[in-house]
Each structure stands twice: as C-alpha cells, then as structure tokens.
C-alpha positions as CSV (number, residue, x, y, z in Angstrom):
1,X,-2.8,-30.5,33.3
2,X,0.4,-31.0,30.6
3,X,0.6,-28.3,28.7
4,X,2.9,-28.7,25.5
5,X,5.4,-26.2,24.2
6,X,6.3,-25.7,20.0
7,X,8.7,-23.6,18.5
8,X,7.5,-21.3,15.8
9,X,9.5,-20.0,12.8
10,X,9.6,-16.8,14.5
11,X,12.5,-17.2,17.7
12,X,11.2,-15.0,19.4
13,X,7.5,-16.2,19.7
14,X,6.4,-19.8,21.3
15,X,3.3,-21.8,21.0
16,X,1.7,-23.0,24.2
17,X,-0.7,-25.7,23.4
18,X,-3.2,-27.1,26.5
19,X,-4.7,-30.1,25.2
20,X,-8.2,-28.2,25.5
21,X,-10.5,-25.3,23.4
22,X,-8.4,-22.0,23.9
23,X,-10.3,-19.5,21.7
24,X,-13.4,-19.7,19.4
25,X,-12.1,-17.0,17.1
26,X,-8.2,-15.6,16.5
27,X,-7.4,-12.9,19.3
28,X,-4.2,-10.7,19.2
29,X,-3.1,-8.3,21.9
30,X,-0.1,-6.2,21.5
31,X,-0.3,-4.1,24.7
32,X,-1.3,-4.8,28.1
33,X,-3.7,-2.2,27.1
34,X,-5.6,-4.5,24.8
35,X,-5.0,-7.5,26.9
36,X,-7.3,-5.8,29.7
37,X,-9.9,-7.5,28.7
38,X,-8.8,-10.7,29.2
39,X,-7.5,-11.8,32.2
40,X,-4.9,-14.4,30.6
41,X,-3.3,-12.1,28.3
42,X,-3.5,-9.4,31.2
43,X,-1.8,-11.3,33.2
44,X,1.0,-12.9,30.4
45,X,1.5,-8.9,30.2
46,X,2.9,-8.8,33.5
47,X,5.3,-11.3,33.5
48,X,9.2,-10.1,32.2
49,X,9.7,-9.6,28.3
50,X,6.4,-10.1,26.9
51,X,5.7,-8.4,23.6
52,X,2.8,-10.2,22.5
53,X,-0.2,-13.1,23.0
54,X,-1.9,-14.3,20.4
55,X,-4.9,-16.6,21.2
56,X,-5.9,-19.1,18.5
57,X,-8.6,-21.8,18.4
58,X,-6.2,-24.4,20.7
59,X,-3.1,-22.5,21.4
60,X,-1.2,-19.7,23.2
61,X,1.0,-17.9,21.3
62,X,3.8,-15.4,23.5
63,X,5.9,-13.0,21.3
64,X,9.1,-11.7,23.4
65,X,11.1,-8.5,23.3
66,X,14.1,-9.4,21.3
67,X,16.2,-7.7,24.0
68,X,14.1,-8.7,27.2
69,X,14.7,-12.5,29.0
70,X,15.2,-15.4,26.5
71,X,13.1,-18.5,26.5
72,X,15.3,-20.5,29.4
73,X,14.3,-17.6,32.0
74,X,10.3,-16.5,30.6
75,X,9.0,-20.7,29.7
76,X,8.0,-21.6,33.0
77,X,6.5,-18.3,34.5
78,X,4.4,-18.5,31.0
79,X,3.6,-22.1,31.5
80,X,2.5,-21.6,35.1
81,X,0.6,-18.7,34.1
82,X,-1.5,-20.7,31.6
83,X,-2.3,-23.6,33.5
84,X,-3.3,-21.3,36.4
85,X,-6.1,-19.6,34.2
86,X,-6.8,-22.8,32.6
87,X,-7.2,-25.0,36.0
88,X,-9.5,-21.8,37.1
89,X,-12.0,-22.3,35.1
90,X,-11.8,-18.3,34.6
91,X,-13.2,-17.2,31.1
92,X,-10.7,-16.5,28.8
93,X,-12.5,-12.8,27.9
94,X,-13.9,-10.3,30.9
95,X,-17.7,-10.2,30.7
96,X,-18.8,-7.3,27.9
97,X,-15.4,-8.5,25.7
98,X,-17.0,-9.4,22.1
99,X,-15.1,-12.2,20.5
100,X,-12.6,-11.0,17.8
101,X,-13.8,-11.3,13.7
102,X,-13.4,-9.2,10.7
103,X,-16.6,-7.2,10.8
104,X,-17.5,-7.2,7.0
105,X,-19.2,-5.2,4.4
106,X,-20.7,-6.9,1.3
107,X,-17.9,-8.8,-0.5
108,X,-17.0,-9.0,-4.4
109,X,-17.4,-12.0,-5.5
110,X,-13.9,-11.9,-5.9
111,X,-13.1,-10.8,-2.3
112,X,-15.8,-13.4,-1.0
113,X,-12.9,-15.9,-3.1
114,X,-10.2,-14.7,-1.7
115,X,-11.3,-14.8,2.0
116,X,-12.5,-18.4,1.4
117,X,-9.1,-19.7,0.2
118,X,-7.3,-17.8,3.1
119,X,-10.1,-19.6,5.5
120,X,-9.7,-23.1,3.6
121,X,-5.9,-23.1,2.9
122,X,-3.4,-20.6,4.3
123,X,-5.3,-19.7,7.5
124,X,-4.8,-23.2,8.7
125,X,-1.0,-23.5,7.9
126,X,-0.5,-20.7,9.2
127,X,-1.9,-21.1,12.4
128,X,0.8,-23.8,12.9
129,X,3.4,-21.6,13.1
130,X,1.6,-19.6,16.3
131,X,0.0,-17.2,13.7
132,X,-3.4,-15.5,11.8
133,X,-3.9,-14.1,8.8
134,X,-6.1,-12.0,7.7
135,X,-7.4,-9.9,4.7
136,X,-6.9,-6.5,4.7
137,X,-7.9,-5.0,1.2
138,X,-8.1,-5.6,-2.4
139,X,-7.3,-3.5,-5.0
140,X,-9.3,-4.2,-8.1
141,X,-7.4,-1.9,-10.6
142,X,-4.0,-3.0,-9.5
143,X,-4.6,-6.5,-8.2
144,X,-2.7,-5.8,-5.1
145,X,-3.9,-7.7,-2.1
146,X,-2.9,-6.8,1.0
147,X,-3.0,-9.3,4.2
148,X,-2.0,-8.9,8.2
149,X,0.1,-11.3,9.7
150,X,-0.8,-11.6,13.4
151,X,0.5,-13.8,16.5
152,X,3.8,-15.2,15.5
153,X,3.9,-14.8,11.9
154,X,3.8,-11.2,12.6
155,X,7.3,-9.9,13.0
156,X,8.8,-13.6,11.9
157,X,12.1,-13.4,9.7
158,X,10.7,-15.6,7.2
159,X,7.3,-13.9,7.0
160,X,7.9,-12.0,4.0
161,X,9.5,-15.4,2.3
162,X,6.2,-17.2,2.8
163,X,4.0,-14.3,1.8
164,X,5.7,-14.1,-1.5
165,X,6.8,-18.3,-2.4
166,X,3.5,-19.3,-0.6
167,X,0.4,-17.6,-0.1
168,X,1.5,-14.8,-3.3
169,X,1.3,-18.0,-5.5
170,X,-1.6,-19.9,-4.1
171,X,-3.8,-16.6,-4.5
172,X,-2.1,-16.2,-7.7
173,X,-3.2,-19.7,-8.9
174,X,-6.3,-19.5,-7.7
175,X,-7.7,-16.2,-8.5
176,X,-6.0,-14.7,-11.5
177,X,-7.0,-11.1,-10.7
178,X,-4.7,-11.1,-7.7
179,X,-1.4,-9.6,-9.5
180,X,0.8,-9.6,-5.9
181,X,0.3,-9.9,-2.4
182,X,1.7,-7.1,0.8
183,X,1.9,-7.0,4.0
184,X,0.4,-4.5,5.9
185,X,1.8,-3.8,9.2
C-alpha cells in the first residue's frame, strides 16, 4: 500500500491520502476522547504531538501541537499508523459509532440555498486543503452567516482570508440576503 502525503495551507496539519474510500461522511476528532470510537483516530491519538484527525471522503487529515514534534519526527509513525488500519481491514468506526452529518430541522428556503452552494462549491475546495465546512446558523434579520471550519482549515492562518475573499463573496453573489460571513469556533 503507497500512501501519499500533501501539505495543507495550515503547517501544522498534513493530508494523508491512501489511494482507497476513507470515510463516507466528514469526521472530526479533537480529543482522544472523541477518537474512542474509532480505532484509527484512537490510535493517531497516541502517537507524539497529535492535536487533531480529521477523516474526509478519501483522506487523513493530522493537525499537530504547534509546540509538540514537527513533521520530520511524527510523518512516518502517522504513515505506519494508517497503513496498519488500512491493510487490517479494521472498520474505520467501532460498532454502535453512527456516521457523522448535520442532523437538520426543516430548512428556509434560503438556508436549504445556502447549504447546497457550500455542498456544490466551497465544501469541495475546501476539502483540498485537509478541511470541512459546515453551516452553523443564519441570521435572517442581520444576514450574518456563520460557518465551522473543521480538519485543517480549522486553526489555518489563512482561514479567516478565505472565509472573507472566498466563500464571504461566493455566498454574497449567490444569495443576496447573506450580508457577511463568521466563523464560529
């Protein structure tokens, strides 16, 4: 198995990328907590520096500590890691583990717009950088919407430049009642 590396705008998060089906929906884990219910991210967790995995339809994502190992030192243990679980066969979520989605309530038509251009258009780009996004809210009155960045994007330095020069104008262009565009964190 040849499992390929990519760099992400964020330096401290790396995409692993194993040729094969990874996830059928986005998964984020932040704590070894969360990642008990999966036995990759458990054990990613446990190796040195680790500060996040992110699991998206065909990639790994691993966010470091900013002050733990650097890349040179934490690659291979993460690469060795993968192809173990991969080569395995283990599933990538312990029996009971429901895949991860945005449960929803009935949509505005408005809402229903938004989340099909963040589905269609900026979902996809960003999961090229190691990331998800996802809708948080929408605010009618004000025309604020507010999204999470997860997986790399969450945390990258240019995160906020892309939000604002990217998705803020898309959204803009698209649907006029969105005035601006947040982060939530």
């Amino acid at each position: 198995m040849f499992i390929q590396t990519e760099a992400t705008p964020n330096p401290n998060a790396l995409k692993f990328l194993p040729g094969r089906e990874v996830s059928a929906g986005p998964r984020e884990f932040l704590t070894i907590d969360q990642a008990a219910v999966s036995p990759l991210a458990e054990a990613l967790f446990q190796l040195e520096g680790v500060a996040g995995v992110f699991f998206g339809s065909d990639y790994v994502s691993v966010t470091r500590h900013p002050a733990g190992p650097d890349w040179s030192q934490m690659k291979a243990p993460i690469l060795a890691t993968v192809m173990d679980h991969f080569v395995s066969g283990a599933p990538l979520l312990r029996e009971g583990a429901v895949e991860g989605g945005e449960a929803g309530v009935e949509d505005s038509e408005i809402v229903a717009e938004i989340k099909q251009l963040l589905d269609s258009r900026i979902r996809p780009a960003v999961a090229q950088d190691g990331g998800d996004i996802l809708f948080d809210s929408f605010d009618l009155e004000t025309g604020v919407l507010s999204l999470r960045l997860r997986g790399a994007c969450a945390g990258c330095p240019s995160s906020s430049a892309t939000l604002k020069a990217g998705v803020e104008q898309m959204m803009k262009h698209y649907v006029p009642e969105v005035t601006r565009v947040e982060q939530v964190l």
